[in-house]
C-alpha positions as a Markdown table, in Angstrom:
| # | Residue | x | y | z |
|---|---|---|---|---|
| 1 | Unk | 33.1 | 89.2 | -137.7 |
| 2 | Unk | 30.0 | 88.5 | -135.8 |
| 3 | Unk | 28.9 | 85.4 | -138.5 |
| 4 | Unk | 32.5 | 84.0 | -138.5 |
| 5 | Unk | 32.3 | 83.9 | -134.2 |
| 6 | Unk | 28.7 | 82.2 | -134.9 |
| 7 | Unk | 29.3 | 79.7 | -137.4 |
| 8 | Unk | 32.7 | 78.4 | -135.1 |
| 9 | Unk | 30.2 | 78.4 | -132.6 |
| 10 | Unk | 28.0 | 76.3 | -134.6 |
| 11 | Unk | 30.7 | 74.3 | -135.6 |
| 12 | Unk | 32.9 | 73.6 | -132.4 |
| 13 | Unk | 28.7 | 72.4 | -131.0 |
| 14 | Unk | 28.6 | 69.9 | -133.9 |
| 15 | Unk | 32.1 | 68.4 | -133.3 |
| 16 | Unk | 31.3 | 67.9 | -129.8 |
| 17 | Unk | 28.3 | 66.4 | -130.6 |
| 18 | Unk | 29.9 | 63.6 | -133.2 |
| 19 | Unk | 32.5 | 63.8 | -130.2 |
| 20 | Unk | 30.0 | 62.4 | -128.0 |
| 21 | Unk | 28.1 | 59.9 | -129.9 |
| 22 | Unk | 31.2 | 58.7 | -130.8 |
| 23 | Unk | 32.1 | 58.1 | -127.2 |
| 24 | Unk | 29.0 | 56.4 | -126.3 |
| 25 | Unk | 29.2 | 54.2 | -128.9 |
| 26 | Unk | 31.9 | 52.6 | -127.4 |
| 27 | Unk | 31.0 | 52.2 | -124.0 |
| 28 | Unk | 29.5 | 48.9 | -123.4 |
| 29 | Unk | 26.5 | 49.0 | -121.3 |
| 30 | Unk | 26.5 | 46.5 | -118.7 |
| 31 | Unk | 23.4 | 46.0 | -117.1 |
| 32 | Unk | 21.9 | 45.6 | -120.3 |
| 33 | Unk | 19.4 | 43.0 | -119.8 |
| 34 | Unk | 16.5 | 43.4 | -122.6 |
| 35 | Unk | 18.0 | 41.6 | -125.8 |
| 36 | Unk | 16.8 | 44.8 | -127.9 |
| 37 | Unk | 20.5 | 44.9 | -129.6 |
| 38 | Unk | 20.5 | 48.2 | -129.3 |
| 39 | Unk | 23.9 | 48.2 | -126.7 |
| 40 | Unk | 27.4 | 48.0 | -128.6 |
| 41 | Unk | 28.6 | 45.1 | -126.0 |
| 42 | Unk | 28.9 | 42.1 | -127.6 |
| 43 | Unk | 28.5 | 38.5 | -125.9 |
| 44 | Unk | 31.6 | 36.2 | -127.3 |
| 45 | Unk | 30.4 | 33.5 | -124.7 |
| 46 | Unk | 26.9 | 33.4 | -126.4 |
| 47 | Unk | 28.2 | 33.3 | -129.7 |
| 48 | Unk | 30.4 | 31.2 | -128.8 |
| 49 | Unk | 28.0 | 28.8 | -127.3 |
| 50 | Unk | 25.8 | 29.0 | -130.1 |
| 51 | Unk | 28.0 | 28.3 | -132.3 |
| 52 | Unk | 29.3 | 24.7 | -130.3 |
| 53 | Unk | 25.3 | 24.1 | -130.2 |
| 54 | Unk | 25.1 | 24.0 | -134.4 |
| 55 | Unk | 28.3 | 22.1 | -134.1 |
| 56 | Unk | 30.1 | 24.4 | -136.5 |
């Protein structure tokens, strides 16, 4: 009884874990400023501007 409550526990951690990283991954971070790519938010303007500026 005792290993079924710990391993649920173990498990219910884990989903909200993936829960949250999944979360994060989404939210765009806006004062991003350091062009390490790290941040999910993508920059249509700049690709689009790039993009005009090979003439493609």
């Amino acid at each position: 009884m005792i290993q079924e409550i710990i391993v649920s526990l173990i498990f219910i951690g884990a989903l909200a874990y993936l829960g949250r990283l999944l979360y994060n991954q989404f939210q765009a971070k806006s004062a991003c400023a350091s062009g390490c790519n790290k941040c999910t938010a993508i920059d249509f303007n700049k690709i689009e501007a790039a993009l005009k500026e090979k003439n493609f």
